[in-house]
C-alpha positions as CSV (number, residue, x, y, z in Angstrom):
1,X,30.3,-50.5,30.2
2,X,29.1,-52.2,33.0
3,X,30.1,-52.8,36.8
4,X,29.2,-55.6,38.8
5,X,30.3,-54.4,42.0
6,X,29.0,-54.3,46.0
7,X,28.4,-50.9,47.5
8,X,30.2,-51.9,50.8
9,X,33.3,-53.3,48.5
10,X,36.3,-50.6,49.0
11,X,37.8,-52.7,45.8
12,X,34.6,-52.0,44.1
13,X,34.8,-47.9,45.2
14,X,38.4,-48.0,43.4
15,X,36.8,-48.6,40.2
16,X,33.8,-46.2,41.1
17,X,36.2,-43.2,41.6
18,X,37.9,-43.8,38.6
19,X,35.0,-44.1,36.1
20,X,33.6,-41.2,37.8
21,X,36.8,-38.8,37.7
22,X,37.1,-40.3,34.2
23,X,33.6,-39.5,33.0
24,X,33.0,-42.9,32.0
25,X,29.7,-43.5,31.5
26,X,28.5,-47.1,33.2
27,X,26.2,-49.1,35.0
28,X,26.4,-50.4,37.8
29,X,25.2,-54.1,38.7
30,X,25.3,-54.8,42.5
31,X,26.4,-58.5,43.3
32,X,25.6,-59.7,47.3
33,X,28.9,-61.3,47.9
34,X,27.7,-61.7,51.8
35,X,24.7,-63.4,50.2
36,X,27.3,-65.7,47.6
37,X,26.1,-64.3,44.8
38,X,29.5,-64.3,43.5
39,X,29.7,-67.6,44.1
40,X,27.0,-69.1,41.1
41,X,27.6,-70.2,37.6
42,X,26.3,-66.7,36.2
43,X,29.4,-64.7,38.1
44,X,32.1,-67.4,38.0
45,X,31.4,-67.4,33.9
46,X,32.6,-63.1,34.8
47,X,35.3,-64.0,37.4
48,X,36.7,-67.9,37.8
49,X,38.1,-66.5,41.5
50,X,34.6,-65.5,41.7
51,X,35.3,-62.3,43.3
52,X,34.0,-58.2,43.0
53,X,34.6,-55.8,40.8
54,X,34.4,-56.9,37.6
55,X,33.8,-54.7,34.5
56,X,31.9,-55.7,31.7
57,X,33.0,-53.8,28.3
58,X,30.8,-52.9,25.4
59,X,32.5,-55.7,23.5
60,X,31.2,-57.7,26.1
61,X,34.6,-58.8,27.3
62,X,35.4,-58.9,31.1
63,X,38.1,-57.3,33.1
64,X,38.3,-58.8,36.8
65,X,40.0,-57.2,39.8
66,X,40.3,-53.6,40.9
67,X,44.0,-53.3,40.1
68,X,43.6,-54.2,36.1
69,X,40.1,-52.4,35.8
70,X,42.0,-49.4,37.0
71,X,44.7,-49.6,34.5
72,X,42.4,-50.5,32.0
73,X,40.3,-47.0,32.3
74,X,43.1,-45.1,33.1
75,X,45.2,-45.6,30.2
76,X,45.8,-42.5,27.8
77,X,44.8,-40.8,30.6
78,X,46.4,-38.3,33.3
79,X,45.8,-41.0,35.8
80,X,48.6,-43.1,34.5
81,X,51.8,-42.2,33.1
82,X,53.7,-42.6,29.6
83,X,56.7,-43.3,30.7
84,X,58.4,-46.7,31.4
85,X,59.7,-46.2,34.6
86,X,56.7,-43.6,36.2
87,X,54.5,-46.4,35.1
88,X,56.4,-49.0,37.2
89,X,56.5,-46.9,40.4
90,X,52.6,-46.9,39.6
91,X,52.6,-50.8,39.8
92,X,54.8,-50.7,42.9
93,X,52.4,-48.9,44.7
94,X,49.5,-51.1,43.4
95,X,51.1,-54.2,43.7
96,X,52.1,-52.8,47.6
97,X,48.3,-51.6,48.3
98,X,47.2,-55.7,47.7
99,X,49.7,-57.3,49.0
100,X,50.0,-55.7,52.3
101,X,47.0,-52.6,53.1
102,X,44.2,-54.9,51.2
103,X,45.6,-58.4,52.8
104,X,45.9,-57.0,56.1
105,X,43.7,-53.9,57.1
106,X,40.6,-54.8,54.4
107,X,40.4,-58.3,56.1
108,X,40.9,-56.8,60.2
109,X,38.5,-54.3,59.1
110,X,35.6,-57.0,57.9
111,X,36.1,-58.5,61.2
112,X,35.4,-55.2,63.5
113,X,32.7,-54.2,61.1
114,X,30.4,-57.7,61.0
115,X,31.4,-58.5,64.8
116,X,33.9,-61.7,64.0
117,X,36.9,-60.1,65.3
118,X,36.7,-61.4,69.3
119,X,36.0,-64.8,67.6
120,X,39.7,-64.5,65.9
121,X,41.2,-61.9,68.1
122,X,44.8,-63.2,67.8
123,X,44.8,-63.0,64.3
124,X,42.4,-59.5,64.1
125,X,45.4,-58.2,66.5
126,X,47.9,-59.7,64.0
127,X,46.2,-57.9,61.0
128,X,46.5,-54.5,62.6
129,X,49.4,-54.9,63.7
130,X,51.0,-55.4,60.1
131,X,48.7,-52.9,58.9
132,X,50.5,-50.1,61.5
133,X,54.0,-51.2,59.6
134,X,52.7,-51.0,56.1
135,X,51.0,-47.7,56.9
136,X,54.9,-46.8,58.0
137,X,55.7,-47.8,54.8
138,X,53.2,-45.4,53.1
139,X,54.1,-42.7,55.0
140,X,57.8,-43.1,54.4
141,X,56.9,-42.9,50.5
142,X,55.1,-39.8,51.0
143,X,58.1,-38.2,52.9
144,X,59.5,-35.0,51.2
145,X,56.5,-33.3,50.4
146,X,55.6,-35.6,48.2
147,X,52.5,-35.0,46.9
148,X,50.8,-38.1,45.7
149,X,52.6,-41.5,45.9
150,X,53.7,-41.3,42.6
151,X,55.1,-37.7,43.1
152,X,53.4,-34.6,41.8
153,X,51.1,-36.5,39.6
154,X,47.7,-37.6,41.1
155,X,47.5,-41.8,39.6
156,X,45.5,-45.4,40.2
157,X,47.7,-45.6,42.6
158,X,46.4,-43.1,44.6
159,X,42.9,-44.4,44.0
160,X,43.8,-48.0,45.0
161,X,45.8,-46.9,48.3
162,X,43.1,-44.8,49.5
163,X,40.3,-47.5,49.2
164,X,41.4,-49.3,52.0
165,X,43.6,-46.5,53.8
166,X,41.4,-44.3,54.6
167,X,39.1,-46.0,56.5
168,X,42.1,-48.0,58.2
169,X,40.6,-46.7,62.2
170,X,37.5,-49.1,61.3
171,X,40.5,-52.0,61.9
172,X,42.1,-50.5,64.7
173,X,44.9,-48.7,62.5
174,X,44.4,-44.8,62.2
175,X,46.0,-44.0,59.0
176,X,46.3,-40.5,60.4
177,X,48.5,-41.0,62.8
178,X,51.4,-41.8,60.2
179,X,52.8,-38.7,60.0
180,X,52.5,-37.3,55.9
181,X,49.5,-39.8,55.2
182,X,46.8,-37.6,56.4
183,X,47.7,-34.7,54.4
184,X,47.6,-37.0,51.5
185,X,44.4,-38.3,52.5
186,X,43.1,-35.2,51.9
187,X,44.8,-34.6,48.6
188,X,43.1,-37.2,47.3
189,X,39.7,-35.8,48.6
190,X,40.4,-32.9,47.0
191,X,40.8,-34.0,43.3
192,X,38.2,-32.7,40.9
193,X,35.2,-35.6,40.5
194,X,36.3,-37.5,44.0
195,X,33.6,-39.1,45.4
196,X,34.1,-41.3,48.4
197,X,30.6,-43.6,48.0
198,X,31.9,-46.2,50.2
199,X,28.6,-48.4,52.2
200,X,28.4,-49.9,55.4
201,X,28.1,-53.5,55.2
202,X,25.0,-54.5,55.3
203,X,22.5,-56.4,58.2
204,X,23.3,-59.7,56.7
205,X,26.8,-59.4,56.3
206,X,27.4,-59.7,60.3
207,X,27.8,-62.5,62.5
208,X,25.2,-64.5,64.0
């Protein structure tokens, strides 16, 4: 297998943590997305959205996105669930992670990080702020003891959720500070093979 991924990519990490915990055996092929390399012919042939991670199987077929490469390498596995209905509360909290922790706290978080967010500060404030409520909402799911998201079963979705989670105080948003989430957070830190790998963005990614 092969991953073309960015170092600094917290989508990229999901599929990191998983091939690792997995024992997957892959390499890894770093595309500059703050240098468009995701942007030419050669990529957009991998990914038409033209975006990282995308994994490259033996076959030599492509799987783009973090969410499907996740399912993808986690199926038959512990990581996701036979059942019908356990597998659907997996793609709630997936489907939850990109719709509202990836749309809001990823993108508040680029701007702190590469110095754009007093260029956009109403919507940087606007990011966060959504990102406090869906942070609510995660820790509202992990209420009851609750383990992992899922329940007692560590999952993708626990991989996907922490990519951008735990590193939410980069945006403004300190994930820890929502009650059950930081105990969680370290849950996940805790699972045999975890390997949090995540880089800073790099010199040319800021603004000039």
């Amino acid at each position: 297998m092969r991953l073309y991924d960015h170092p600094a990519s917290a989508n990229c990490m999901k599929a990191r943590i998983a091939l690792r915990q997995l024992a997957i055996p892959y390499e890894a092929v770093t595309v500059d997305l703050f240098k468009r390399e995701t942007r030419t012919p050669e990529h957009m042939a991998r990914n038409p959205d033209g975006r990282v991670p995308v994994l490259e199987l033996d076959s030599g077929a492509m799987i783009p996105e973090s969410g499907p490469i996740l399912l993808y390498l986690a199926e038959g596995t512990p990581l996701l669930p036979d059942d019908r209905l356990e597998r659907a509360v997996v793609h709630q909290w997936m489907f939850f992670e990109q719709n509202q922790i990836e749309s809001q706290l990823a993108a508040a978080r680029f701007l702190v990080l590469t110095g754009r967010a007093d260029r956009y500060r109403e919507l940087a404030d606007a990011m966060v702020a959504r990102g406090h409520g869906s942070l609510s909402s995660l820790a509202r799911g992990l209420a009851d003891d609750r383990p992992f998201v899922c329940g007692d079963v560590y999952t993708v979705a626990d991989i996907a959720l922490y990519a951008y989670v735990h590193c939410a105080h980069e945006a403004g948003a300190d994930a820890r500070e929502h009650g059950t989430i930081g105990a969680w957070l370290d849950r996940v830190e805790a699972t045999p093979g975890f390997e949090n790998d995540l880089a800073p963005f790099p010199a040319h990614a800021m603004a000039s």
